[in-house]
N, C-alpha and C positions, 0 to 999 in steps of 0.2 A: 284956895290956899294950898300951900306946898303940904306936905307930909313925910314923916322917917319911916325908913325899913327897920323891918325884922322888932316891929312893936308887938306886943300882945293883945293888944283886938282890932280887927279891920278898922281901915278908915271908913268914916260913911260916905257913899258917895249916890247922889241922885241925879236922873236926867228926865225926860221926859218918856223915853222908853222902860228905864230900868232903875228899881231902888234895892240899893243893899248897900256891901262893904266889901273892901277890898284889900288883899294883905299882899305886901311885897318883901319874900326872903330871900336874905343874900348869905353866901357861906363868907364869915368872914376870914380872912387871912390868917391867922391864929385864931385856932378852936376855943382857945381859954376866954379870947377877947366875949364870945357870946356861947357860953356853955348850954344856956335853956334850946337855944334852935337846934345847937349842935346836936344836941341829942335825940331831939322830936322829930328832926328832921332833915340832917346830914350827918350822922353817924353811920359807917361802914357803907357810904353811898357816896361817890365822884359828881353827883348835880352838885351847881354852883350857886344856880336859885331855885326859886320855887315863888309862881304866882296864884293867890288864890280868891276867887272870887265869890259872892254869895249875895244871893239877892233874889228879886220878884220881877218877870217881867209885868210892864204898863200897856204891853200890846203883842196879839199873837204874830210872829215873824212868818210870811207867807215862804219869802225865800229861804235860801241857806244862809243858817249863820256859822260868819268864819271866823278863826281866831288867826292870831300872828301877828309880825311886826312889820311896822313901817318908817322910815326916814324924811323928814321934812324938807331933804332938797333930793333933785335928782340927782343917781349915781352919777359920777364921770368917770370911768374907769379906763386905765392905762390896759397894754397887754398883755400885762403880768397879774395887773389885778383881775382882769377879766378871765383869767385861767384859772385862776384861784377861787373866781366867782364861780363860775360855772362847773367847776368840780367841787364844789361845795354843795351847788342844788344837785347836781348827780346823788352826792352820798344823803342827802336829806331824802331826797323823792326815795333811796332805797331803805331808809331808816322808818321813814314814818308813813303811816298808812292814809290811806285816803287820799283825792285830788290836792294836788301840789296847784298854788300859784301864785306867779311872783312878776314882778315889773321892775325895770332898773328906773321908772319913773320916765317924766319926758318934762321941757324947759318949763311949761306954762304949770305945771305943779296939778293938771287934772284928772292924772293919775299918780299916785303915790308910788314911790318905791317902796318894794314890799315883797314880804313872802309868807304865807298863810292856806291856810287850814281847813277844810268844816268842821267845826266846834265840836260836833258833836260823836267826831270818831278821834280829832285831836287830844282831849283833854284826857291828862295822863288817871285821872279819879273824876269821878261826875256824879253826885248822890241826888235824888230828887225826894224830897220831903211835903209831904201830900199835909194840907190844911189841917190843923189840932196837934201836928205833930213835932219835935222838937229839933229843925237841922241840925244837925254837927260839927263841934265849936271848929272856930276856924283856928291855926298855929299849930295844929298835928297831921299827919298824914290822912286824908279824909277814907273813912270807912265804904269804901268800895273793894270786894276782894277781887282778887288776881282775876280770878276766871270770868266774873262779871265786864271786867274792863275789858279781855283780850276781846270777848267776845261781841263787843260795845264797838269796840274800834277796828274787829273786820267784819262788822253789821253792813257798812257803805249806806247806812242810811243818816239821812239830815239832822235827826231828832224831833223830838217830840212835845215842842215847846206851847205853853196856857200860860196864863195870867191867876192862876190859883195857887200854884203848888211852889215851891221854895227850891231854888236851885244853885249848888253848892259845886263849882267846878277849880280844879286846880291843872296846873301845866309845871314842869319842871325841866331842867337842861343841864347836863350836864358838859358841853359845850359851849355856854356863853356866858362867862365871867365877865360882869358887869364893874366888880369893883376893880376890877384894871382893864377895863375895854379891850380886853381878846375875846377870840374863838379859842379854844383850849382843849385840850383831850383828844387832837385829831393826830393820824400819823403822821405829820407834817408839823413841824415848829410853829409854836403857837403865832396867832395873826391877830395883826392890832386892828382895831374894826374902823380906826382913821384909815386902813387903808381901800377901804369899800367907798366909805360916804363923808370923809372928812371930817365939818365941824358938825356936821349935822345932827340933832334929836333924835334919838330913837323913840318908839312908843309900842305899847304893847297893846293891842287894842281886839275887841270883839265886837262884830260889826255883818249886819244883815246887807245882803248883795241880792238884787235880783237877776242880776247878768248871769249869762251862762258862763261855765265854768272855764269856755275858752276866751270870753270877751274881757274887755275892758272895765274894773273896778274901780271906777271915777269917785273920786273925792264926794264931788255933789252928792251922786247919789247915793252913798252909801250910807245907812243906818248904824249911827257908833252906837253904839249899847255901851260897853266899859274899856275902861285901856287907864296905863297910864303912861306917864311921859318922864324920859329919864336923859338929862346931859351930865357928860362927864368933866369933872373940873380936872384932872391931872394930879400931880405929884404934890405933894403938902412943902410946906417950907422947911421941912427937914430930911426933904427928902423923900420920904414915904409914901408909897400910893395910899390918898382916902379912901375911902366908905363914901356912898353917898350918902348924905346927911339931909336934914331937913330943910325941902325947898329946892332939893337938887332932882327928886321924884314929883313929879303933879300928876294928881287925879284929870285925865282930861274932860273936857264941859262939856 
């Protein structure tokens, strides 16, 4: 079933790997329209979402697990869009730490287009909540301080993933304005993301790889753990750009 953003308590979501909940914020266009996120979690801050995850793994992940997003058809990109592409993973690989990797996809769909993370130096807060103990509600900024993250995310290590302990991670971007499908905030006039991958799905997904870091992250094999799935519908009949609304976000299966 479909699901709305910016609720106040995770949706549940279960797989065979992984059970919790999962919350998807968006800043909305006018502050007043949603005053409670605005405050807990875009007040004096330019991110435009913020996703947040919480749950138990069902199995220990030998390999790395990545985070990031991927597209349901292969890129086609013109000459202009592929300047735009490729100076966009320039400024990412220099923004964000850790192995970068991405694919513009290929026709038979056995690798996804995509660009992604290891989870565990990506995720902007990452708490672990050891058995007896109570994680931390999800819909505020998770209780990780500054110096534990920075230091989390230039570890270069995979993490430290079991089947006991309760794990609370969030990612947030300041960058990718979902409720009008741009890129935004860059020096360069904002870019509509039809012009990367057209009509295609976006998904935000977490997902164990055993491939090495330079190979190929094929569909098959990959291990989804959580994500979800977001298409954009366009302009409202008065004109106005929507919100995704319920049903326009799916938890993926």
């Amino acid at each position: 079933p479909g699901f709305q953003i910016n609720t106040r308590r995770g949706v549940p979501i279960e797989s065979d790997l992984f059970v919790g909940q999962i919350l998807l914020i968006m800043r909305p266009p006018d502050p007043t329209a949603d005053p409670y996120y605005n405050e807990k979690v875009f007040t004096k801050k330019k991110r435009r979402l913020e996703i947040q995850i919480q749950g138990k793994f069902k199995y220990v992940p030998t390999g790395t697990v990545w985070c990031g997003f991927e597209v349901t058809e292969a890129m086609k990109l013109g000459l202009v869009a592929c300047s735009l592409c490729n100076l966009l993973l320039r400024l990412v690989s220099k923004t964000v730490p850790g192995d970068m990797h991405f694919s513009f996809g290929d026709e038979n769909n056995e690798e996804m287009a995509h660009i992604s993370f290891p989870a565990w130096t990506l995720f902007d807060r990452l708490v672990v909540t050891k058995p007896g103990d109570e994680p931390p509600p999800l819909g505020k900024v998770l209780p990780e301080s500054a110096k534990a993250a920075s230091q989390r995310k230039r570890s270069g290590k995979t993490g430290d993933w079991n089947t006991s302990d309760t794990y609370s991670f969030s990612y947030h971007s300041m960058y990718l304005d979902l409720s009008i499908w741009h890129v935004v905030n860059l020096p360069t006039p904002d870019i509509d993301l039809k012009t990367f991958w057209g009509d295609s799905l976006l998904r935000v997904v977490v997902y164990e790889s055993q491939s090495a870091s330079t190979d190929k992250h094929l569909q098959a094999e990959n291990k989804y753990i959580a994500g979800v799935q977001a298409e954009y519908l366009g302009f409202d009949d008065d004109g106005t750009n929507g919100m995704l609304e319920e049903n326009d976000a799916l938890p993926l299966e």
